[in-house]
Each structure stands twice: as structure tokens, then as C-alpha cells.
PDB file of N, CA, C and O in Angstrom:
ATOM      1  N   UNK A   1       3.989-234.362  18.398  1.00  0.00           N
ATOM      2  CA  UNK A   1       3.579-235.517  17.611  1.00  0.00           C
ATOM      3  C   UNK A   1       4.761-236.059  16.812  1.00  0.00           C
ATOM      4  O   UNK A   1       4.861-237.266  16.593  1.00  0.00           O
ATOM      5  N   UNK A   2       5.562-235.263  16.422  1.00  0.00           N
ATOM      6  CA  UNK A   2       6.683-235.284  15.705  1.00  0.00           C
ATOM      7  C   UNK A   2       7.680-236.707  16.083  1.00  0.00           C
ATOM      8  O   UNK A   2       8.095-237.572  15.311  1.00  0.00           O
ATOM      9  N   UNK A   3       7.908-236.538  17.860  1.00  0.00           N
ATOM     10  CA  UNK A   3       8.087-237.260  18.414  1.00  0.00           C
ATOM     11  C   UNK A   3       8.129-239.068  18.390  1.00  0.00           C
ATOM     12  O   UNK A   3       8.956-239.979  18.369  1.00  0.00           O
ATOM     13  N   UNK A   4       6.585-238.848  18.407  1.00  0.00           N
ATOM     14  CA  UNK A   4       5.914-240.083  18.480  1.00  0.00           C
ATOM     15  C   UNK A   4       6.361-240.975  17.348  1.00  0.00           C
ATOM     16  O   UNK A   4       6.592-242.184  17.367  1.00  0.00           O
ATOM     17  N   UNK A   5       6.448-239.893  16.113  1.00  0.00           N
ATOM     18  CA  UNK A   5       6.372-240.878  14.496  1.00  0.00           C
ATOM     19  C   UNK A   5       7.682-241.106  14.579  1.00  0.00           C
ATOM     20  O   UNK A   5       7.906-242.308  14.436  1.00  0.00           O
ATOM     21  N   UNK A   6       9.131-240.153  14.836  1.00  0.00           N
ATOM     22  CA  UNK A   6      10.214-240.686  14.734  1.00  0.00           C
ATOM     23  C   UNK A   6      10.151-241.927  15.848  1.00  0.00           C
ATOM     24  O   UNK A   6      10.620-242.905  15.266  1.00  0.00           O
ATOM     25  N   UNK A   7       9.830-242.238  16.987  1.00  0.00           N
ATOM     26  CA  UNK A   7       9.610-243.681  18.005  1.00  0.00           C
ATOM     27  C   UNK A   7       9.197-244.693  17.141  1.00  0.00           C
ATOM     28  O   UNK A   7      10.102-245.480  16.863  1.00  0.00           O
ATOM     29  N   UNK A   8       8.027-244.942  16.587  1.00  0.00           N
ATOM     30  CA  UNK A   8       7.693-245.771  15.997  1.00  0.00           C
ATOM     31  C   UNK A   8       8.868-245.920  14.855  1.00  0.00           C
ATOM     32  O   UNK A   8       9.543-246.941  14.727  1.00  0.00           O
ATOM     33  N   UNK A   9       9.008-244.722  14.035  1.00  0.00           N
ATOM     34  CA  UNK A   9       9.950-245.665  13.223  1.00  0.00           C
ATOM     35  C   UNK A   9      11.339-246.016  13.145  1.00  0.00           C
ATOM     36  O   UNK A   9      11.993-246.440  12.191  1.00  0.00           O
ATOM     37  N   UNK A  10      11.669-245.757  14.338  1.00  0.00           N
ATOM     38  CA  UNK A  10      13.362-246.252  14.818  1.00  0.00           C
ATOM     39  C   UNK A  10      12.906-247.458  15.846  1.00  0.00           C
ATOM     40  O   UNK A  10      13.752-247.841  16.653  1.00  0.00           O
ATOM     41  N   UNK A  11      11.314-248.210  15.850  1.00  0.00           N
ATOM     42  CA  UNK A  11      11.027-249.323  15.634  1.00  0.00           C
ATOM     43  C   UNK A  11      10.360-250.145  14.498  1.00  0.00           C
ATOM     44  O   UNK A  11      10.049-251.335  14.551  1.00  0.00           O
ATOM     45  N   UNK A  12      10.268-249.658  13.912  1.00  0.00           N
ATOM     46  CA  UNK A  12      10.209-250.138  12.368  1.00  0.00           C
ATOM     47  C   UNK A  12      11.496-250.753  12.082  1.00  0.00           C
ATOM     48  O   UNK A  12      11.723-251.963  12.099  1.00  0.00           O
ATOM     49  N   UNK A  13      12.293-249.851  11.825  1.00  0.00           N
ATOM     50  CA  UNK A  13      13.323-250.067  11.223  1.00  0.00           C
ATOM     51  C   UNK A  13      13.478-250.910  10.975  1.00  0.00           C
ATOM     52  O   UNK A  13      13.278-251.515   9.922  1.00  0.00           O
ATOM     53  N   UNK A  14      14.051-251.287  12.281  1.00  0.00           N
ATOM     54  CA  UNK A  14      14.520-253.067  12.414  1.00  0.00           C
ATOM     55  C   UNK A  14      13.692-254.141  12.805  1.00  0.00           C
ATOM     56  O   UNK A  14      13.868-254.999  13.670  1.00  0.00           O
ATOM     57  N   UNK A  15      12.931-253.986  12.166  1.00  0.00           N
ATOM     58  CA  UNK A  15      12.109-255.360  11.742  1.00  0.00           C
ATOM     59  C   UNK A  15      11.051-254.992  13.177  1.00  0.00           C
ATOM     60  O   UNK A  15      10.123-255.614  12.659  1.00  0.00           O
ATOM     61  N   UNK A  16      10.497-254.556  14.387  1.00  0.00           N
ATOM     62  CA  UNK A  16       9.133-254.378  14.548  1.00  0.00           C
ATOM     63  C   UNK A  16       8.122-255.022  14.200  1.00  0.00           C
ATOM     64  O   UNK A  16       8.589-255.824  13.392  1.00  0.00           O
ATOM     65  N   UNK A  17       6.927-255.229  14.276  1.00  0.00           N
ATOM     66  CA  UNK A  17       5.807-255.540  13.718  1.00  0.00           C
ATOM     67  C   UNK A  17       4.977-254.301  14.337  1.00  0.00           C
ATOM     68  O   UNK A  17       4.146-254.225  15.242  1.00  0.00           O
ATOM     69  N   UNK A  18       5.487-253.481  13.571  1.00  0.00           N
ATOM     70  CA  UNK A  18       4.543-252.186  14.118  1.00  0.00           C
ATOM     71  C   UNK A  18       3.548-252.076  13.205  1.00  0.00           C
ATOM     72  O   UNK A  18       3.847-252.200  12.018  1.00  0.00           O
ATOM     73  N   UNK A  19       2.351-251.854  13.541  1.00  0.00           N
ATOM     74  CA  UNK A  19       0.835-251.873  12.737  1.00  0.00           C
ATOM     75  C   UNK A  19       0.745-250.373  12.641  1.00  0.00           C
ATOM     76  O   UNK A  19       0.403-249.812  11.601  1.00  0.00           O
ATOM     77  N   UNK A  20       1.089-249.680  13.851  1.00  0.00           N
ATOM     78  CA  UNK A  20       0.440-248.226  13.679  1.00  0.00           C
ATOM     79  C   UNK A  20       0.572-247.597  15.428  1.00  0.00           C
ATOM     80  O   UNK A  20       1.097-248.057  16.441  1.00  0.00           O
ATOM     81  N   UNK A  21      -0.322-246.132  15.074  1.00  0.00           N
ATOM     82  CA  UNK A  21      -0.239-245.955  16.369  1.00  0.00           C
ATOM     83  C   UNK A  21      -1.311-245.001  16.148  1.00  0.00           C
ATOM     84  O   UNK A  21      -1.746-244.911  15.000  1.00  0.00           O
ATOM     85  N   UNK A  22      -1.916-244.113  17.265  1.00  0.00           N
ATOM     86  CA  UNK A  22      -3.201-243.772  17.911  1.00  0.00           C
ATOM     87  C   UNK A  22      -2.289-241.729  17.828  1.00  0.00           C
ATOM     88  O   UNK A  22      -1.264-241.265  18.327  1.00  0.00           O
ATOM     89  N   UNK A  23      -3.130-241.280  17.149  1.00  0.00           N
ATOM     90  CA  UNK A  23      -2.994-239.513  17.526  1.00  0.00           C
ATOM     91  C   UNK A  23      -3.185-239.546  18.906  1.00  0.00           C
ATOM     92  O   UNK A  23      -3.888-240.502  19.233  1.00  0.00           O
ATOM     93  N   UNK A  24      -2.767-238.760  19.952  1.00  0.00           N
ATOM     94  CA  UNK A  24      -3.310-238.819  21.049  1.00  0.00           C
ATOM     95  C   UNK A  24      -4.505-237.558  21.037  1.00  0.00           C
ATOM     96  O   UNK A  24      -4.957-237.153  22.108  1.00  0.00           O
ATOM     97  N   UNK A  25      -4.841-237.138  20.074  1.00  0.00           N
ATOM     98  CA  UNK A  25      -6.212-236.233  19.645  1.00  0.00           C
ATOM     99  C   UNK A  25      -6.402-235.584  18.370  1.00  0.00           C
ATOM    100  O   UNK A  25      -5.938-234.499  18.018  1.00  0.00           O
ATOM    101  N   UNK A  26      -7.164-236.402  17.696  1.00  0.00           N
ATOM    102  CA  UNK A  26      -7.612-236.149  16.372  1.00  0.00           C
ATOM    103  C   UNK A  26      -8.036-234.876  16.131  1.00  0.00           C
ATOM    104  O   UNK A  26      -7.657-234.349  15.085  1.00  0.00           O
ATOM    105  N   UNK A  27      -8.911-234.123  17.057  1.00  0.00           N
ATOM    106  CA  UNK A  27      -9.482-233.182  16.801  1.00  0.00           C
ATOM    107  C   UNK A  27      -9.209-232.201  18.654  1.00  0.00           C
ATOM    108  O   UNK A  27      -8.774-232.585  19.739  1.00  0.00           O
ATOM    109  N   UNK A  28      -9.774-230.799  18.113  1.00  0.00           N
ATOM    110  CA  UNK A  28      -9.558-230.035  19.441  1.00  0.00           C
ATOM    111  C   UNK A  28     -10.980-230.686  20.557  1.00  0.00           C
ATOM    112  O   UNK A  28     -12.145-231.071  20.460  1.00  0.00           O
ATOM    113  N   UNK A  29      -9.974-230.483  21.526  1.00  0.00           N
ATOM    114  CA  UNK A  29     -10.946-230.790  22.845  1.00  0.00           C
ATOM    115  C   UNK A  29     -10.672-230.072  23.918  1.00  0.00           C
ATOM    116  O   UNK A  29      -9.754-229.267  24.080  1.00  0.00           O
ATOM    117  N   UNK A  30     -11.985-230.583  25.054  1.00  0.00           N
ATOM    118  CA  UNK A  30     -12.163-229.599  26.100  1.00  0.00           C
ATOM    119  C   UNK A  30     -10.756-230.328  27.018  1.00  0.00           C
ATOM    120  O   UNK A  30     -10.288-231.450  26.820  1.00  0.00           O
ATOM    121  N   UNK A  31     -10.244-229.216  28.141  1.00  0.00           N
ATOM    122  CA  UNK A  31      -9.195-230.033  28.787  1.00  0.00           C
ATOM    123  C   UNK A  31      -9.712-229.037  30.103  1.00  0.00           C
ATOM    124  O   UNK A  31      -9.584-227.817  30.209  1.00  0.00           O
ATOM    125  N   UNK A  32     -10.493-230.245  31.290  1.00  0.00           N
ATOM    126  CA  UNK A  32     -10.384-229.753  32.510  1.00  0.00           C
ATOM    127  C   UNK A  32      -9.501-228.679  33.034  1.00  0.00           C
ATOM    128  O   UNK A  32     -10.014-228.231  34.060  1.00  0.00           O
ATOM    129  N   UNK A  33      -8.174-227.972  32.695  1.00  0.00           N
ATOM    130  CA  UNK A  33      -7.829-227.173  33.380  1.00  0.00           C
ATOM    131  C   UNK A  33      -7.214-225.919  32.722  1.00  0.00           C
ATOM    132  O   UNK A  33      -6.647-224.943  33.213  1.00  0.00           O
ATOM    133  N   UNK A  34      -7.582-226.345  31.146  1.00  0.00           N
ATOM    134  CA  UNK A  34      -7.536-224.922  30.758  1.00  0.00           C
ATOM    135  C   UNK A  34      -9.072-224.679  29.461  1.00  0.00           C
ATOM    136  O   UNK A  34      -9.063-223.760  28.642  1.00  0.00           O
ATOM    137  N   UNK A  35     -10.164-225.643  29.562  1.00  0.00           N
ATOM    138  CA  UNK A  35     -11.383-225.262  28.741  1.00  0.00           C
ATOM    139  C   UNK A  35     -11.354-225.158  27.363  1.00  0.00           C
ATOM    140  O   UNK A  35     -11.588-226.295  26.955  1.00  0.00           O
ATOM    141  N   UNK A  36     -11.228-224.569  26.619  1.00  0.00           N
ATOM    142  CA  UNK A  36     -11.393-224.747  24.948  1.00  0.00           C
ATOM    143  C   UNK A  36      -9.787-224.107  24.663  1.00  0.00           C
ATOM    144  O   UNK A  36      -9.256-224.279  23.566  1.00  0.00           O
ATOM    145  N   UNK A  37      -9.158-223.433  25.661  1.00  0.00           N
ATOM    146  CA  UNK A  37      -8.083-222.185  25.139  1.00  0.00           C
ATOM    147  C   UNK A  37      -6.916-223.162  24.673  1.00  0.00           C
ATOM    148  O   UNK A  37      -6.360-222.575  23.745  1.00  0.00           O
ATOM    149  N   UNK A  38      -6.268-224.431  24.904  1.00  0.00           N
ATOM    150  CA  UNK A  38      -5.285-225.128  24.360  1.00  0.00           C
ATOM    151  C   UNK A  38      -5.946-225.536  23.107  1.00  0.00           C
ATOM    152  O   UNK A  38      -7.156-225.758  23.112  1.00  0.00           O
ATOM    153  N   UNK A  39      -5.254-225.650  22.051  1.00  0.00           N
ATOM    154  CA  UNK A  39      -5.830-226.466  20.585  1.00  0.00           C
ATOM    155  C   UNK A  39      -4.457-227.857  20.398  1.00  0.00           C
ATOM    156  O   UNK A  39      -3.235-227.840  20.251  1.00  0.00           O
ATOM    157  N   UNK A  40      -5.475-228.892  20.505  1.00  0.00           N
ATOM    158  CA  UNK A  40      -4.666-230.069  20.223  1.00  0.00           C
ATOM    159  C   UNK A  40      -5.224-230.650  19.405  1.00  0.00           C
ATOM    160  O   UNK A  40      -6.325-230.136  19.206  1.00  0.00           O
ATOM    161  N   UNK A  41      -4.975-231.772  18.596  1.00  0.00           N
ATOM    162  CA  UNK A  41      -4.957-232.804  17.504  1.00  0.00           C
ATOM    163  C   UNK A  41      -3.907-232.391  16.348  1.00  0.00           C
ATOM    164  O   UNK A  41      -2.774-231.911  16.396  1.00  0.00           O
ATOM    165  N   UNK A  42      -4.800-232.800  15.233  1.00  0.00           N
ATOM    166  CA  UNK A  42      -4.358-232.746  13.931  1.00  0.00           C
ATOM    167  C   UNK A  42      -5.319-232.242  12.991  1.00  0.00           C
ATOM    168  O   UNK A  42      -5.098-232.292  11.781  1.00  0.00           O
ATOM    169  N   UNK A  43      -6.667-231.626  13.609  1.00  0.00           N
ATOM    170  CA  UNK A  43      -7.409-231.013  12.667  1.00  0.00           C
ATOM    171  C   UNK A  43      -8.459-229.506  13.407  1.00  0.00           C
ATOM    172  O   UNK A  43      -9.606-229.690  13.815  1.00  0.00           O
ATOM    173  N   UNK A  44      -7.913-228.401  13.434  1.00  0.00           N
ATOM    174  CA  UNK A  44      -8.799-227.012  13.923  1.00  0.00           C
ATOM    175  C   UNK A  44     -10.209-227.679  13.810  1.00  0.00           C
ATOM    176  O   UNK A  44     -10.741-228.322  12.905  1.00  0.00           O
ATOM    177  N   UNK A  45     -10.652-227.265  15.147  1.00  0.00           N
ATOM    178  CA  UNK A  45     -12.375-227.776  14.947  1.00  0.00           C
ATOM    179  C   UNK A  45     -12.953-225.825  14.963  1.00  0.00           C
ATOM    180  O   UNK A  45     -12.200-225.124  15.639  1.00  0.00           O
ATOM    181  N   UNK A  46     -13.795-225.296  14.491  1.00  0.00           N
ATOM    182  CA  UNK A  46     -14.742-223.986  14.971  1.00  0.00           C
ATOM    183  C   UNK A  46     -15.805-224.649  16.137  1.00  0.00           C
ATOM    184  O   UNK A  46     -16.586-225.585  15.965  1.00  0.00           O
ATOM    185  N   UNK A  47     -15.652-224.130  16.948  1.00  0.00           N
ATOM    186  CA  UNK A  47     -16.384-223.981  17.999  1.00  0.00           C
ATOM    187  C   UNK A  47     -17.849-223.871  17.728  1.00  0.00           C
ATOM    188  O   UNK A  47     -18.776-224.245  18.446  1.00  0.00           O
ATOM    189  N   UNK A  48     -17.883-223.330  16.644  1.00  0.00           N
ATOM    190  CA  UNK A  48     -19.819-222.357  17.150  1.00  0.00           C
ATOM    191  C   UNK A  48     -20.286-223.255  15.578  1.00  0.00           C
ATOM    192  O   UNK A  48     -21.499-223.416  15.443  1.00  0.00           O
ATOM    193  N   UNK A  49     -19.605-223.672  14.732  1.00  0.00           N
ATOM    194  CA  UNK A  49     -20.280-224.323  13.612  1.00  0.00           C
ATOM    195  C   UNK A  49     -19.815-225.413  13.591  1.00  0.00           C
ATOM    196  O   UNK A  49     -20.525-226.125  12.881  1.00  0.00           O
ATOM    197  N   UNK A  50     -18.416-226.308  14.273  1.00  0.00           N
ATOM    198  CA  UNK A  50     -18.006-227.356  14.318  1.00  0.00           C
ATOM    199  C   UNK A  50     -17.388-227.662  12.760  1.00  0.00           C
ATOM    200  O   UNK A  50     -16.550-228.564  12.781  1.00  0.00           O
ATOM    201  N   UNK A  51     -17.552-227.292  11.900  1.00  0.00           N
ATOM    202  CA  UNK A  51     -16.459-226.957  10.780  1.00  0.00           C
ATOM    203  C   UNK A  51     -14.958-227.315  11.571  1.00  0.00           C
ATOM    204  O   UNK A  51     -14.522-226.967  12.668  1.00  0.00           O
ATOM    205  N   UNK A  52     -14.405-228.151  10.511  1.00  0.00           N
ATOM    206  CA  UNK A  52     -12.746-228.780  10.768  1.00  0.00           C
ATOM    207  C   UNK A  52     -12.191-228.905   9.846  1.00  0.00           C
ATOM    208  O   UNK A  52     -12.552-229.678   8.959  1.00  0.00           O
ATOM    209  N   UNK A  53     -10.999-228.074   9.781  1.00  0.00           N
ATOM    210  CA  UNK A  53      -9.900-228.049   8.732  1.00  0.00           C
ATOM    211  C   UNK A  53      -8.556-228.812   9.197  1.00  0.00           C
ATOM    212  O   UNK A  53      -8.431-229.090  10.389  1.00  0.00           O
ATOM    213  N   UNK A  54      -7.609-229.133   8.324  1.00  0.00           N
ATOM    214  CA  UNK A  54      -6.610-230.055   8.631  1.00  0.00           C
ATOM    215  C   UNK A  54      -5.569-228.679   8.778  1.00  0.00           C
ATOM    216  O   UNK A  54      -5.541-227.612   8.165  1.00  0.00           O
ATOM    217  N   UNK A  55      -4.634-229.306  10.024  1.00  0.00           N
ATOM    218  CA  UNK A  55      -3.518-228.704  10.279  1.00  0.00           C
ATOM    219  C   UNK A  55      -2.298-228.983  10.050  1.00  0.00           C
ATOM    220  O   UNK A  55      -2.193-230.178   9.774  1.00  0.00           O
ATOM    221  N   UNK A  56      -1.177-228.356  10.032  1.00  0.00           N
ATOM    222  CA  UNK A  56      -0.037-229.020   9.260  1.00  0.00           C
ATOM    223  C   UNK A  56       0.598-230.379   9.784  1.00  0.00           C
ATOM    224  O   UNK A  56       1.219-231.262   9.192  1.00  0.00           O
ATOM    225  N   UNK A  57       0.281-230.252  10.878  1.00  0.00           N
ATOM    226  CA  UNK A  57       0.492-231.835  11.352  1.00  0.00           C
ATOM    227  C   UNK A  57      -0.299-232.840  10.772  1.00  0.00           C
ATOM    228  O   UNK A  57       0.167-233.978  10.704  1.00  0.00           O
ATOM    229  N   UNK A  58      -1.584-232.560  10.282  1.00  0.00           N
ATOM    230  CA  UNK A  58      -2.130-233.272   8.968  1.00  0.00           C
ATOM    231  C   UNK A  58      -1.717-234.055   8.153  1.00  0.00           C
ATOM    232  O   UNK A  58      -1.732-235.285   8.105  1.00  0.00           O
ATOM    233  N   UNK A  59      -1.129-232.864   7.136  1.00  0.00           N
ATOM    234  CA  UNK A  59      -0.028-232.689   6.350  1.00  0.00           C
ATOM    235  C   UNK A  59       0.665-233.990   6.292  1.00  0.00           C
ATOM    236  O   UNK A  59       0.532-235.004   5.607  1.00  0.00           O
ATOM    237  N   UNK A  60       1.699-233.497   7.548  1.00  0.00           N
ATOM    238  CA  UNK A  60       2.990-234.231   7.628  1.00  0.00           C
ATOM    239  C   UNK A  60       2.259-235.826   8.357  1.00  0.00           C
ATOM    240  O   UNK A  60       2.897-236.878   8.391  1.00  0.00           O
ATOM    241  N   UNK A  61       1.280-235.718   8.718  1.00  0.00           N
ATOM    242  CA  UNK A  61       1.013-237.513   9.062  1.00  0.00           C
ATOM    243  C   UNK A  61       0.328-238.634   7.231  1.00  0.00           C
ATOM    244  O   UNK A  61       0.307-239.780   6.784  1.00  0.00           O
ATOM    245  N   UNK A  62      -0.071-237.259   6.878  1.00  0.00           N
ATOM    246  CA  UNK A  62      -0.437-238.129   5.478  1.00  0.00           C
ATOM    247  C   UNK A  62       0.757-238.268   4.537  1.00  0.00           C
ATOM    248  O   UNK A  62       0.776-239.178   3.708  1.00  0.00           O
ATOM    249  N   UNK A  63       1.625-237.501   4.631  1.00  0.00           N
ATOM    250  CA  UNK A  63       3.055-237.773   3.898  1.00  0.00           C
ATOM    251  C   UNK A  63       3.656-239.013   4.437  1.00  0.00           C
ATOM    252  O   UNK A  63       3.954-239.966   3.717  1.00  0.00           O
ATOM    253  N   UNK A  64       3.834-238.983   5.756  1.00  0.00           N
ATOM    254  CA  UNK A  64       4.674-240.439   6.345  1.00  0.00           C
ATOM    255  C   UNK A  64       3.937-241.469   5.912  1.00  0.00           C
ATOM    256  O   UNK A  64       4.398-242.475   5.373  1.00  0.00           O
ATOM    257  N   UNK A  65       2.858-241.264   6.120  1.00  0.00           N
ATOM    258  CA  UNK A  65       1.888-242.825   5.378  1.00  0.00           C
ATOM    259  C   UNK A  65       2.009-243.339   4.437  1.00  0.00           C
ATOM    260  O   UNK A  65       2.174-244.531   4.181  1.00  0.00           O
ATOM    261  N   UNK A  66       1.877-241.785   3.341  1.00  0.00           N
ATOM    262  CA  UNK A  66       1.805-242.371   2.024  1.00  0.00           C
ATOM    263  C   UNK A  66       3.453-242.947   1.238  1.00  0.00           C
ATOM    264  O   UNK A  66       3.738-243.667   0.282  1.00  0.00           O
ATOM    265  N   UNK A  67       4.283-242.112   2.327  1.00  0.00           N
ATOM    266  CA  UNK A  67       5.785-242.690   2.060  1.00  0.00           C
ATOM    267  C   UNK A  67       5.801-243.543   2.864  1.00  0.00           C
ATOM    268  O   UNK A  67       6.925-243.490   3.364  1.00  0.00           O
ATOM    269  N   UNK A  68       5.165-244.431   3.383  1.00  0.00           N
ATOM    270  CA  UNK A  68       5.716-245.652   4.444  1.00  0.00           C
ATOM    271  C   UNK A  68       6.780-244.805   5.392  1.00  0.00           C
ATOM    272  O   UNK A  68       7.807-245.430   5.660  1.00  0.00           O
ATOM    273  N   UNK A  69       6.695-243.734   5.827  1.00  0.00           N
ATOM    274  CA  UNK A  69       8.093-243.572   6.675  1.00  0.00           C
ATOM    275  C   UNK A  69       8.357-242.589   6.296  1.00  0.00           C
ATOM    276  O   UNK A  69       7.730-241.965   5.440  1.00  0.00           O
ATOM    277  N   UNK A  70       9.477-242.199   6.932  1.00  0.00           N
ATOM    278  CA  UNK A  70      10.577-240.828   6.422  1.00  0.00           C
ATOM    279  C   UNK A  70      11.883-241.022   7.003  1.00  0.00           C
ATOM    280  O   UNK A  70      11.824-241.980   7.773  1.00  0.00           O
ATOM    281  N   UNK A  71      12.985-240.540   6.963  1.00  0.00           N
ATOM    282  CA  UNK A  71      14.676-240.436   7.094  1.00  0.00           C
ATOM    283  C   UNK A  71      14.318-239.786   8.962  1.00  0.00           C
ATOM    284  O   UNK A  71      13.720-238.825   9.447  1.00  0.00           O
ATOM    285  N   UNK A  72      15.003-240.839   9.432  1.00  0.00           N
ATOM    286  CA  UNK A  72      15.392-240.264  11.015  1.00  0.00           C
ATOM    287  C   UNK A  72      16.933-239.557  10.778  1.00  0.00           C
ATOM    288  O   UNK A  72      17.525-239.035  11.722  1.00  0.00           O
TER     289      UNK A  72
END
């Protein structure tokens, strides 16, 4: 994910009209070829109570926001 935010903002930079961009998974999901065992998004889901806590990628997406950005 890390990725993604430095892209966008080495189009920012220079003037862009970048609005935003899309997690490519908010929360954990099923994945046809490996079932519940990969964990992706930005927030641990529990399986059996559906309870969701934020993960450090969380974290670090509410920091860039609330700083407009960060140092590439």
C-alpha cells in the first residue's frame, strides 16, 4: 500500500488534480485461491464475530490525510 500513496503523491506534487484513491481492500476477504488464510486491507476483520480492528496501515493512511501528504 505504501507504494500506492508514494504514486499518488509524486503526482500531487506537481500540480495533479488528484482527488484520492481507492484501498484496494478495506477489510479482510475471501480470495479464490487461498480462502480466508491471506489477510489484506487496512482493518483485521474476526471471522466468527466479525469484530474489526485497525491495522498499522490504518495508522499510517490516517496520518497522510491528516498531513495532506508526507516527504517522498
Amino acid at each position: 500500500m505504501l507504494s500506492i500513496i508514494i504514486q499518488c503523491q509524486l503526482l500531487f506534487d506537481p500540480g495533479m488534480p488528484l482527488k484520492g484513491y481507492y484501498a484496494c481492500s478495506l477489510l479482510n476477504n475471501f480470495e479464490w485461491a487461498e480462502g480466508y488464510a491471506k489477510r489484506f486491507g487496512i482493518a483485521y476483520t474476526n471471522d466468527e464475530t466479525l469484530e474489526r480492528w485497525p491495522k498499522d496501515s490504518y495508522y499510517f493512511n490516517q496520518k497522510v490525510i491528516s498531513e495532506s501528504g508526507f516527504d517522498v
